[in-house]
mmCIF file of the N, C-alpha and C atoms, coordinates in Angstrom:
data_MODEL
# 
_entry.id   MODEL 
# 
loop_
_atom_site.group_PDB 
_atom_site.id 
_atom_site.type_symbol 
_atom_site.label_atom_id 
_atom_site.label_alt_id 
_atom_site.label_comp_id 
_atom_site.label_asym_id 
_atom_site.label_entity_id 
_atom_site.label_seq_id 
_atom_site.pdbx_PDB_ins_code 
_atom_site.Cartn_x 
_atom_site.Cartn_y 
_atom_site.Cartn_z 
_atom_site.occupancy 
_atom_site.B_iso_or_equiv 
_atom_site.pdbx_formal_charge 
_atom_site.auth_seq_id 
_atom_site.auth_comp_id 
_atom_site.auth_asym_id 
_atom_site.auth_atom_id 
_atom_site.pdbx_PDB_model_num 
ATOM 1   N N  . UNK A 1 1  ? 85.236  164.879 -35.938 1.00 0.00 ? 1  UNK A N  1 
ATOM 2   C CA . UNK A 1 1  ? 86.091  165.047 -37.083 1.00 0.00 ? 1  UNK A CA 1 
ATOM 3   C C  . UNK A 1 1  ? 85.667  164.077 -38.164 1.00 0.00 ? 1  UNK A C  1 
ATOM 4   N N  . UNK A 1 2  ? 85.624  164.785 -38.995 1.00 0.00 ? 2  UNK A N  1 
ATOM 5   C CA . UNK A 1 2  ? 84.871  163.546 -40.611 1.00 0.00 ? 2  UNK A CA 1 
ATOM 6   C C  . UNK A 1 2  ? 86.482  162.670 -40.891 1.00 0.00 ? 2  UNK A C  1 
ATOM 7   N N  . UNK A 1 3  ? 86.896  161.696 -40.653 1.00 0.00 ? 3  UNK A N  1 
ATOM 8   C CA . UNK A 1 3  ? 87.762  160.906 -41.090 1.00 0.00 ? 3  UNK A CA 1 
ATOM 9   C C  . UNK A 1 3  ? 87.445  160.435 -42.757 1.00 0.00 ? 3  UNK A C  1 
ATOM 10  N N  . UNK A 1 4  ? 88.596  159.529 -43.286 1.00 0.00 ? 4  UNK A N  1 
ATOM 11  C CA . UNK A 1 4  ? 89.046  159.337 -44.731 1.00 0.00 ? 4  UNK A CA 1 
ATOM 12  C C  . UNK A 1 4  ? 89.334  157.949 -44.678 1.00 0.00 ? 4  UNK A C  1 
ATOM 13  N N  . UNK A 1 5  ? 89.327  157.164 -45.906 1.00 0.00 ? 5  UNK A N  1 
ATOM 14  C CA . UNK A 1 5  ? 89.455  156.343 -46.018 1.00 0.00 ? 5  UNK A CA 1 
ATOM 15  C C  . UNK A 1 5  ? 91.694  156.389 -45.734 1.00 0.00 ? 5  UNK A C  1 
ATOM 16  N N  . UNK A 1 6  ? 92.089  157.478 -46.317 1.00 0.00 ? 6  UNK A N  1 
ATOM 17  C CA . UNK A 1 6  ? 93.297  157.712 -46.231 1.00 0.00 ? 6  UNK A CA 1 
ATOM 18  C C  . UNK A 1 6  ? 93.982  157.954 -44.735 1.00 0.00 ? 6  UNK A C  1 
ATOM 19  N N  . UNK A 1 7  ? 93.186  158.604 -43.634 1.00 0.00 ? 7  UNK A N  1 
ATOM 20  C CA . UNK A 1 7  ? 93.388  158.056 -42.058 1.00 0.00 ? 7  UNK A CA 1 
ATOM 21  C C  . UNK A 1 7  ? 93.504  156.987 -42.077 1.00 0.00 ? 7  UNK A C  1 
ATOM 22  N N  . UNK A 1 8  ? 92.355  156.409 -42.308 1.00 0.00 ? 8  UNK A N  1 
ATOM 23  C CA . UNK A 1 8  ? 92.353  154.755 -41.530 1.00 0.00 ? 8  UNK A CA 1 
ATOM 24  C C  . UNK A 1 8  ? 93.999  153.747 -42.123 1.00 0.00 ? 8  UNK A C  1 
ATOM 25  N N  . UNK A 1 9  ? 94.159  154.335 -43.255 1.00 0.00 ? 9  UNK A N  1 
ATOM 26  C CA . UNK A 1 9  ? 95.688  153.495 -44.267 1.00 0.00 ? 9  UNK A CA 1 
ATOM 27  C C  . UNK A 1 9  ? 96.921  154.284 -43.800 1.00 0.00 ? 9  UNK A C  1 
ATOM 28  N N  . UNK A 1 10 ? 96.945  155.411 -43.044 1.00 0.00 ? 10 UNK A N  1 
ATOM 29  C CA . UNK A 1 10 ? 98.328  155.733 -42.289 1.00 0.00 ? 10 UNK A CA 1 
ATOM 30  C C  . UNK A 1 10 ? 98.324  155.237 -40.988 1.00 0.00 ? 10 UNK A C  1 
ATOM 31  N N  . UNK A 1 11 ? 97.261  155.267 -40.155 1.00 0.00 ? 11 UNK A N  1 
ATOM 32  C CA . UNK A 1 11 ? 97.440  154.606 -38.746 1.00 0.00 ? 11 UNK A CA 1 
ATOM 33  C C  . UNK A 1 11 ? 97.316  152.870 -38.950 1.00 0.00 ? 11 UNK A C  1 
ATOM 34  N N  . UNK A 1 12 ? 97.072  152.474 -39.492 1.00 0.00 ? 12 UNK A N  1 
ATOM 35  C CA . UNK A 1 12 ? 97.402  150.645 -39.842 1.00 0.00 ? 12 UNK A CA 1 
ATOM 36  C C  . UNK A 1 12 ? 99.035  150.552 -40.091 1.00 0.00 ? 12 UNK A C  1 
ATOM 37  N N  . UNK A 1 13 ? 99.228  151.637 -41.067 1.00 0.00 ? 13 UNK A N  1 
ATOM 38  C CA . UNK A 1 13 ? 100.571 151.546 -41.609 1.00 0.00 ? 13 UNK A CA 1 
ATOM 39  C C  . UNK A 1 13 ? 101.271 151.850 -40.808 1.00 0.00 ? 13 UNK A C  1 
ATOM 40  N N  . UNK A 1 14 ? 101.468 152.656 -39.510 1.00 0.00 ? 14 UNK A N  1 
ATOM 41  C CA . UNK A 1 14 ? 101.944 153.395 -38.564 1.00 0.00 ? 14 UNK A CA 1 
ATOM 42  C C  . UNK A 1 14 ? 101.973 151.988 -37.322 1.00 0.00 ? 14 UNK A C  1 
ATOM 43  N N  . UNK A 1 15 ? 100.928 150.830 -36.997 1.00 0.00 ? 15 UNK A N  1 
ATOM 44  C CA . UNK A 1 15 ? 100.832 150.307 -36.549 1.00 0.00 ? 15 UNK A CA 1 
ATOM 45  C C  . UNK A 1 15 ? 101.788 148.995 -37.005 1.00 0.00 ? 15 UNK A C  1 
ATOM 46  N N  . UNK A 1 16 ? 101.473 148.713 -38.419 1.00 0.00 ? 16 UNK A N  1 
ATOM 47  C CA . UNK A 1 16 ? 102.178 147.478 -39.140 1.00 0.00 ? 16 UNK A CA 1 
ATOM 48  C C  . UNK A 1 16 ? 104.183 148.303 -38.888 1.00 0.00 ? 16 UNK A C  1 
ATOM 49  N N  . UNK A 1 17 ? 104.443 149.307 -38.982 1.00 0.00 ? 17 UNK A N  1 
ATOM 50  C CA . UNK A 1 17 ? 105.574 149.000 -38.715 1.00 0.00 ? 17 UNK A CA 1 
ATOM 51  C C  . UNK A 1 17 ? 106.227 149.737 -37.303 1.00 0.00 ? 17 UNK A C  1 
ATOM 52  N N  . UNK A 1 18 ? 105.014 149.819 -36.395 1.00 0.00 ? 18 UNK A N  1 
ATOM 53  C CA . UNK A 1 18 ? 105.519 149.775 -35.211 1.00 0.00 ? 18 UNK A CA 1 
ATOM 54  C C  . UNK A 1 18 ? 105.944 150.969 -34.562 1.00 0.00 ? 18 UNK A C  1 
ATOM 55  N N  . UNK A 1 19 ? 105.553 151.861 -35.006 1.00 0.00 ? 19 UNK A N  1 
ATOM 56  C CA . UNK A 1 19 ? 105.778 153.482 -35.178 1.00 0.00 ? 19 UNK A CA 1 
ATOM 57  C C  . UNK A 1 19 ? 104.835 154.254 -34.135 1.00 0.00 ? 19 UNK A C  1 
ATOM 58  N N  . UNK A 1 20 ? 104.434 155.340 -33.398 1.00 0.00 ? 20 UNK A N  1 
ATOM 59  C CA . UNK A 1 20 ? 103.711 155.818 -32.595 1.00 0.00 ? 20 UNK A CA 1 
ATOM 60  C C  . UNK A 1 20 ? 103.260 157.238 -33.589 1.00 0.00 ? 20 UNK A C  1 
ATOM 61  N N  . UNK A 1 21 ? 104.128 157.476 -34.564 1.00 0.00 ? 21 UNK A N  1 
ATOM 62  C CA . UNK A 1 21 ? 103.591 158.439 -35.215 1.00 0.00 ? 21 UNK A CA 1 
ATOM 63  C C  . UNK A 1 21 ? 103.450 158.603 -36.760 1.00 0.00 ? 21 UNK A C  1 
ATOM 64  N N  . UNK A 1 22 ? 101.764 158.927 -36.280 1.00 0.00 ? 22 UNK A N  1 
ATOM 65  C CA . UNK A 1 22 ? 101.142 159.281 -38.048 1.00 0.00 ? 22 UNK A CA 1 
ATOM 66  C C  . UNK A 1 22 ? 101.239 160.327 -38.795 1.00 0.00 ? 22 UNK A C  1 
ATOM 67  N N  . UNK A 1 23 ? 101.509 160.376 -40.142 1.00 0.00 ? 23 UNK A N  1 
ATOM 68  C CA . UNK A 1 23 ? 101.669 161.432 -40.916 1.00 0.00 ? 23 UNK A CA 1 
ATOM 69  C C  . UNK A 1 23 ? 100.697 161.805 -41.605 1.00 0.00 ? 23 UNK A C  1 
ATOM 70  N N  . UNK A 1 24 ? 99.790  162.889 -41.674 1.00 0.00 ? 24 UNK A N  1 
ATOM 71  C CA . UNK A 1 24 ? 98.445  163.107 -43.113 1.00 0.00 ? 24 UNK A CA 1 
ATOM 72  C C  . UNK A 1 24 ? 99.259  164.052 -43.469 1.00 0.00 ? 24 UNK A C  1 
ATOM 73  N N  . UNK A 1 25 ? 98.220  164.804 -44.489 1.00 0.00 ? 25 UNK A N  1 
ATOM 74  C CA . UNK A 1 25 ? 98.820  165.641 -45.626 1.00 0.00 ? 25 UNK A CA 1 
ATOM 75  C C  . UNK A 1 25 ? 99.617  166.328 -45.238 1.00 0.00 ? 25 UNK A C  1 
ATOM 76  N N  . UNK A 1 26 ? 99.052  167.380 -44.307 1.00 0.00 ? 26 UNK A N  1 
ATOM 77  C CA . UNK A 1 26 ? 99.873  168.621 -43.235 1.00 0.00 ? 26 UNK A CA 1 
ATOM 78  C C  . UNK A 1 26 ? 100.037 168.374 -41.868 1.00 0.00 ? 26 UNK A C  1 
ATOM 79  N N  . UNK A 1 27 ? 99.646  167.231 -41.642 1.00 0.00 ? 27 UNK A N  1 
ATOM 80  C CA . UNK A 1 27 ? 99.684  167.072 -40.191 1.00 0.00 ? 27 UNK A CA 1 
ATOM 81  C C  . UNK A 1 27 ? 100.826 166.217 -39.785 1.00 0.00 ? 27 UNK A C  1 
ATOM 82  N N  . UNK A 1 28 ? 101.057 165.955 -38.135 1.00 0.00 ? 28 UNK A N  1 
ATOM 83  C CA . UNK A 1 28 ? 101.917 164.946 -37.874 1.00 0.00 ? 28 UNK A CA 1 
ATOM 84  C C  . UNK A 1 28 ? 100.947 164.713 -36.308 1.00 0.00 ? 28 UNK A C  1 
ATOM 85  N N  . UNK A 1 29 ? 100.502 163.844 -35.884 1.00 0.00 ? 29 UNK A N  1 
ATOM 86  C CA . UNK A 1 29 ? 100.557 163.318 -34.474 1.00 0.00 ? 29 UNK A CA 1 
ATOM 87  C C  . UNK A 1 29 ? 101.160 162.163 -34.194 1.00 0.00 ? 29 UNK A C  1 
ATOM 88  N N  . UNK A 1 30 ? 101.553 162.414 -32.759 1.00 0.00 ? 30 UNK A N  1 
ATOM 89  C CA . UNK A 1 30 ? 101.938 161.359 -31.966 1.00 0.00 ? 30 UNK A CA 1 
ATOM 90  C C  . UNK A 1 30 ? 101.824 160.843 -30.994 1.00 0.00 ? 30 UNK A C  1 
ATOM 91  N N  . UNK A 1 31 ? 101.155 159.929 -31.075 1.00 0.00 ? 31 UNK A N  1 
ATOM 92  C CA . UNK A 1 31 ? 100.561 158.864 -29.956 1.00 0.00 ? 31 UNK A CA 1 
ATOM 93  C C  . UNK A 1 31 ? 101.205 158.426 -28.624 1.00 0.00 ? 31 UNK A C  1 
ATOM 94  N N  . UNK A 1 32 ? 101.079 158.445 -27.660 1.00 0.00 ? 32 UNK A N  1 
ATOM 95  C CA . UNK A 1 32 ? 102.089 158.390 -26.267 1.00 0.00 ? 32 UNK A CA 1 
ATOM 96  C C  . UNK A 1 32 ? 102.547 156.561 -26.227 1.00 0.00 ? 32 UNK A C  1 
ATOM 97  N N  . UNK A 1 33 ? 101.046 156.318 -26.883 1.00 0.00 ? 33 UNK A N  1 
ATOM 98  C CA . UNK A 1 33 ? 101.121 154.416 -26.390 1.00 0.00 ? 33 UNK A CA 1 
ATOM 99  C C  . UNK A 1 33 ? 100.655 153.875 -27.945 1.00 0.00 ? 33 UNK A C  1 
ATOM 100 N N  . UNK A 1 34 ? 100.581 152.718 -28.258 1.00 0.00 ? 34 UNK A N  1 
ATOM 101 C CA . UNK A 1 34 ? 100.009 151.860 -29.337 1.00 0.00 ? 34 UNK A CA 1 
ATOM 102 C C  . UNK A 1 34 ? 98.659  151.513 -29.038 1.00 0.00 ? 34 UNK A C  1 
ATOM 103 N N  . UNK A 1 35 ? 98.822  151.927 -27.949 1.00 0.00 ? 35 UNK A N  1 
ATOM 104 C CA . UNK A 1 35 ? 96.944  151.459 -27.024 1.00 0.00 ? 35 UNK A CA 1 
ATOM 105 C C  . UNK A 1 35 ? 96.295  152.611 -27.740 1.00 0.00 ? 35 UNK A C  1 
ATOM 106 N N  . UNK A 1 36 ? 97.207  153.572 -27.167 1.00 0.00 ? 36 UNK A N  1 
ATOM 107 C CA . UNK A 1 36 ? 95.790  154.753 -28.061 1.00 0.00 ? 36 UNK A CA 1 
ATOM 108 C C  . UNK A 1 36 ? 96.051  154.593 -29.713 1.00 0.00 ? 36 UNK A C  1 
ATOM 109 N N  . UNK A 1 37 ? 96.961  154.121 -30.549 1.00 0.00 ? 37 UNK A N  1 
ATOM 110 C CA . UNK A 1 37 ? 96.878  154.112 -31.717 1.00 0.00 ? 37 UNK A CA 1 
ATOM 111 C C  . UNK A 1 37 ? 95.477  153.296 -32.629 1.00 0.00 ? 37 UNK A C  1 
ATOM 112 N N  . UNK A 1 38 ? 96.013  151.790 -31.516 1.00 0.00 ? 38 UNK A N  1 
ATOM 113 C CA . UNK A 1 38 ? 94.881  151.250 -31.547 1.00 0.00 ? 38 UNK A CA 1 
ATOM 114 C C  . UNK A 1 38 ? 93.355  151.667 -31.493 1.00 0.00 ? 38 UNK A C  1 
ATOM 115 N N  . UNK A 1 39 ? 93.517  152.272 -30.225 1.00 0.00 ? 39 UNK A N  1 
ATOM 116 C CA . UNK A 1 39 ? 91.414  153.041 -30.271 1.00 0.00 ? 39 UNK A CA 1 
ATOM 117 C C  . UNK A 1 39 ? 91.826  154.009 -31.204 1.00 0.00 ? 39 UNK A C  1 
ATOM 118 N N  . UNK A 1 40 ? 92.528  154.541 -31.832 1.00 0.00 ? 40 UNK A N  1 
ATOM 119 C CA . UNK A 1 40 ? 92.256  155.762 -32.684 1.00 0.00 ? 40 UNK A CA 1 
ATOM 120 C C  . UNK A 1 40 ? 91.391  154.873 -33.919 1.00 0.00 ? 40 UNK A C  1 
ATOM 121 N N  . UNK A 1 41 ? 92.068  154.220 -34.297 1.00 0.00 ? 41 UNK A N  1 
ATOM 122 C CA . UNK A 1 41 ? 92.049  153.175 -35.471 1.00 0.00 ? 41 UNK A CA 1 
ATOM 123 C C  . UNK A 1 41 ? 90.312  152.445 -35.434 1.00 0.00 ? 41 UNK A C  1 
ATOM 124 N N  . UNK A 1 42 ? 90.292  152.168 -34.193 1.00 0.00 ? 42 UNK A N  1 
ATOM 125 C CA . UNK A 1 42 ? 88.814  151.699 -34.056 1.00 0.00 ? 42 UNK A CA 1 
ATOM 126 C C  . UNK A 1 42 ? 87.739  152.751 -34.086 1.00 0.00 ? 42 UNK A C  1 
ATOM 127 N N  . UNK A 1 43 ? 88.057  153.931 -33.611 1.00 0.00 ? 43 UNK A N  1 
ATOM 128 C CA . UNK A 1 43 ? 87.271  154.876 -33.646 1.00 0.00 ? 43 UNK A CA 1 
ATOM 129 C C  . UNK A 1 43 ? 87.226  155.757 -35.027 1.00 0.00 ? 43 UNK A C  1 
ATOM 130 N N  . UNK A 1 44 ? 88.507  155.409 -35.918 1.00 0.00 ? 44 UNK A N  1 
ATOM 131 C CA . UNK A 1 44 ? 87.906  155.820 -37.528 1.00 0.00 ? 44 UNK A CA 1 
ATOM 132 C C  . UNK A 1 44 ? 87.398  154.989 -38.258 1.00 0.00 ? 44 UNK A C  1 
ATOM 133 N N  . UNK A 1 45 ? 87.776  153.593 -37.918 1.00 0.00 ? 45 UNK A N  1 
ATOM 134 C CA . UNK A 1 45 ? 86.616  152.202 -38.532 1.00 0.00 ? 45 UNK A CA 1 
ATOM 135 C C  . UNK A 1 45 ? 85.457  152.898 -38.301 1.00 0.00 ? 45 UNK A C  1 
ATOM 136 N N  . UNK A 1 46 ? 84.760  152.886 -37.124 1.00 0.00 ? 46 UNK A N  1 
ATOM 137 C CA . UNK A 1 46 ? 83.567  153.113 -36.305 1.00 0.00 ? 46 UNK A CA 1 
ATOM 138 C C  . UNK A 1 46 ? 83.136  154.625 -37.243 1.00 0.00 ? 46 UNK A C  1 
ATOM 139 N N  . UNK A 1 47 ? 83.830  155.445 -37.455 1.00 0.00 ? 47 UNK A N  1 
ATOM 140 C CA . UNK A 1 47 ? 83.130  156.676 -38.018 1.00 0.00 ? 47 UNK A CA 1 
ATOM 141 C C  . UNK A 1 47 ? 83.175  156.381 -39.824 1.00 0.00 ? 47 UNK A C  1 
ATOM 142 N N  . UNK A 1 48 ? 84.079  155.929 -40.474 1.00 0.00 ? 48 UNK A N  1 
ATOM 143 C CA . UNK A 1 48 ? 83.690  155.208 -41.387 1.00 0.00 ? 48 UNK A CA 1 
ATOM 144 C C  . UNK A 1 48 ? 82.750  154.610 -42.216 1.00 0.00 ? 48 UNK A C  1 
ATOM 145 N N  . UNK A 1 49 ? 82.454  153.601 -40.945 1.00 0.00 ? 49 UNK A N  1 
ATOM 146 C CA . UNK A 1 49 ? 81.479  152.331 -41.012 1.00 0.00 ? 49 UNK A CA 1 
ATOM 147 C C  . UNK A 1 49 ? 79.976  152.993 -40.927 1.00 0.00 ? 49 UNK A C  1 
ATOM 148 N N  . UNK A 1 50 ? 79.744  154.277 -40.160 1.00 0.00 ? 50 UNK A N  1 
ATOM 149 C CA . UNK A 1 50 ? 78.745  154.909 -39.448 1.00 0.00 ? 50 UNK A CA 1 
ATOM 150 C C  . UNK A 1 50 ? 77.861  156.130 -40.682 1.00 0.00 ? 50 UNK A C  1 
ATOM 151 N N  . UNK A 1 51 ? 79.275  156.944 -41.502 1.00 0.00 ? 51 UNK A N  1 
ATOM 152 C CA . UNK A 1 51 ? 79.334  157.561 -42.759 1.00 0.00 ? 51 UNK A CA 1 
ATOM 153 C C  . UNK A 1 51 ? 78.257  156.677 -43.753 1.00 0.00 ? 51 UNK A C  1 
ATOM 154 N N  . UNK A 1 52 ? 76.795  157.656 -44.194 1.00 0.00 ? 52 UNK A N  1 
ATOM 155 C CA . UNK A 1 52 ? 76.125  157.047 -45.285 1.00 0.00 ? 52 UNK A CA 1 
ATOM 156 C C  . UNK A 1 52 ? 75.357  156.546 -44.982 1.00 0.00 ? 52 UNK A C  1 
ATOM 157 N N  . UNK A 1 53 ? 74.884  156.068 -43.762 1.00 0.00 ? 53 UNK A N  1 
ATOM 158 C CA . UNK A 1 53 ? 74.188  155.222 -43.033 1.00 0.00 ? 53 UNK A CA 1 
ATOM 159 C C  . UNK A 1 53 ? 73.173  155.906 -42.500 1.00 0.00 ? 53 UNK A C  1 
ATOM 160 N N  . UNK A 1 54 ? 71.270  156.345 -42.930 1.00 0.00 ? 54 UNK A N  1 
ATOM 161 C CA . UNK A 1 54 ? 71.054  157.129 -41.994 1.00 0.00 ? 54 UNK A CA 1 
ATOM 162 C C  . UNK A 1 54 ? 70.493  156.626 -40.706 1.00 0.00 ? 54 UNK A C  1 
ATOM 163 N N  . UNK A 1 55 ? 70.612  157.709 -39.813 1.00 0.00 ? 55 UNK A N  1 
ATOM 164 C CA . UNK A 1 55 ? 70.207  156.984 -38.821 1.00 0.00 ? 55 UNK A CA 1 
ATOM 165 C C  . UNK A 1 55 ? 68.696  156.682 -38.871 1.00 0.00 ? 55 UNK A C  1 
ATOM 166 N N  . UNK A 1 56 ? 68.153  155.460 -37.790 1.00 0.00 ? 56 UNK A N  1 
ATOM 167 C CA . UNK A 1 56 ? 67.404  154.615 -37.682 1.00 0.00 ? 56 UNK A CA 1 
ATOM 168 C C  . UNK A 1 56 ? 66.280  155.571 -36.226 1.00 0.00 ? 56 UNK A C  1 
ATOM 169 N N  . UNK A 1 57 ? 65.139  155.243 -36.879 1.00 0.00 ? 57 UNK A N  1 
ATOM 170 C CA . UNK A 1 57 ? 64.116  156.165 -35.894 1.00 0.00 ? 57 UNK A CA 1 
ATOM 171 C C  . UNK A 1 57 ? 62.779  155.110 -35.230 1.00 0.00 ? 57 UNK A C  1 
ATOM 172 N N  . UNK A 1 58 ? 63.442  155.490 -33.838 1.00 0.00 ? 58 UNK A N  1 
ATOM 173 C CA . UNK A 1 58 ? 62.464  155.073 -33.122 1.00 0.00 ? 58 UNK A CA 1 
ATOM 174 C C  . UNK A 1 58 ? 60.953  155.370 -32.278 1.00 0.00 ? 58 UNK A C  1 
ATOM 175 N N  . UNK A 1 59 ? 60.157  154.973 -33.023 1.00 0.00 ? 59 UNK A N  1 
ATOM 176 C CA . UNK A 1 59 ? 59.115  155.488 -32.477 1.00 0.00 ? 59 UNK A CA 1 
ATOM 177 C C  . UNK A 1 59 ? 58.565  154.490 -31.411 1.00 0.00 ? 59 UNK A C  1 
ATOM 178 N N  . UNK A 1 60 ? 58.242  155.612 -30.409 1.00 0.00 ? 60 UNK A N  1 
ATOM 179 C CA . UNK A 1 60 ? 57.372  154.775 -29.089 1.00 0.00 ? 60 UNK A CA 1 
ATOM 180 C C  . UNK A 1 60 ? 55.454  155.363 -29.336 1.00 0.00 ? 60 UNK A C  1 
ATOM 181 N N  . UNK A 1 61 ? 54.653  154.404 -28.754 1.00 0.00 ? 61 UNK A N  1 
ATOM 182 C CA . UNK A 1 61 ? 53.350  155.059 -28.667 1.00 0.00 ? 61 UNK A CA 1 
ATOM 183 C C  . UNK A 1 61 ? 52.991  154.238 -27.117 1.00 0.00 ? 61 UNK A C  1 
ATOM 184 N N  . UNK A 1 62 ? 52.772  155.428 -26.594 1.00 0.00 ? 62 UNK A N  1 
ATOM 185 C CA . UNK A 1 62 ? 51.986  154.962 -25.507 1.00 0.00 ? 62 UNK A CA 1 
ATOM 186 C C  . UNK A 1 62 ? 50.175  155.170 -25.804 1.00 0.00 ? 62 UNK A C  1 
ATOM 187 N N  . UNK A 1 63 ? 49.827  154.626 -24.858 1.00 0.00 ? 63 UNK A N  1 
ATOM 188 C CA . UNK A 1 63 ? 48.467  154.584 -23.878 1.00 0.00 ? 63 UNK A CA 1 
ATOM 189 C C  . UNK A 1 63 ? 47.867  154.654 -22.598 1.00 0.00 ? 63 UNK A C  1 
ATOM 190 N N  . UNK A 1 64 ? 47.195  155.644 -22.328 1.00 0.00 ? 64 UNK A N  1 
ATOM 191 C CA . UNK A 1 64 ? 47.488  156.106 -20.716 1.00 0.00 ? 64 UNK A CA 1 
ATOM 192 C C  . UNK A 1 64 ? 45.709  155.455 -20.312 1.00 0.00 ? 64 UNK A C  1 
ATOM 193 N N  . UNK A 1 65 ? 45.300  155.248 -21.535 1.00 0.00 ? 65 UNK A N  1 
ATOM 194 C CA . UNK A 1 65 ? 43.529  154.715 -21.222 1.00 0.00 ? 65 UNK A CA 1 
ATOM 195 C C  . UNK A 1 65 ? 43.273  153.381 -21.180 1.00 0.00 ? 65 UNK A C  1 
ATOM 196 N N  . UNK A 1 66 ? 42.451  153.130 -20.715 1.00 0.00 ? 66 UNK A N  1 
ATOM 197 C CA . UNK A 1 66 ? 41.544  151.458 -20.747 1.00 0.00 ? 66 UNK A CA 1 
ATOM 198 C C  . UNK A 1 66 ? 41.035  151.022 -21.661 1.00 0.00 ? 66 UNK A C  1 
ATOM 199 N N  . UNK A 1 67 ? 41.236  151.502 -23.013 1.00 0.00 ? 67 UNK A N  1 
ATOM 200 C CA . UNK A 1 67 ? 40.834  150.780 -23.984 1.00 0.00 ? 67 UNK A CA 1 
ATOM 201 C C  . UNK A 1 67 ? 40.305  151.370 -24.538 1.00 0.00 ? 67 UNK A C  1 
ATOM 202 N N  . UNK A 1 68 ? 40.014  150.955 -26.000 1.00 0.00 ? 68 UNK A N  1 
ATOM 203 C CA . UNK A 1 68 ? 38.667  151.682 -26.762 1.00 0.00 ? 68 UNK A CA 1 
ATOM 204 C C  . UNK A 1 68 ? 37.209  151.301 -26.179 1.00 0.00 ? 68 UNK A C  1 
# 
């Protein structure tokens, strides 16, 4: 799911006053625990933070010979 800068400011706000449930535009969920509010919260930082960023490429080279 592409998260918003506007997720991440209802589940803080949802957290700061102690609440299990978040409101977006049309939506409503509700969280069973604050534990999962919490990883929700880390996991839209994390997609956030991740947004814009491209990813990073790793190249390997092998050699299966004795040398030049």
């Amino acid at each position: 799911m592409s998260f918003t800068q506007k997720h991440l400011e209802a589940v803080e706000t949802a957290i700061a006053r102690g609440e299990k449930t978040v409101r977006y535009s049309d939506r409503t969920v509700e969280y069973r625990t604050v534990d999962e509010l919490l990883k929700a919260r880390e996991e839209i930082r994390t997609s956030l933070a991740s947004n814009g960023k491209p990813r990073s490429r790793v190249y390997r080279m092998y050699h299966g010979g004795k040398g030049l």
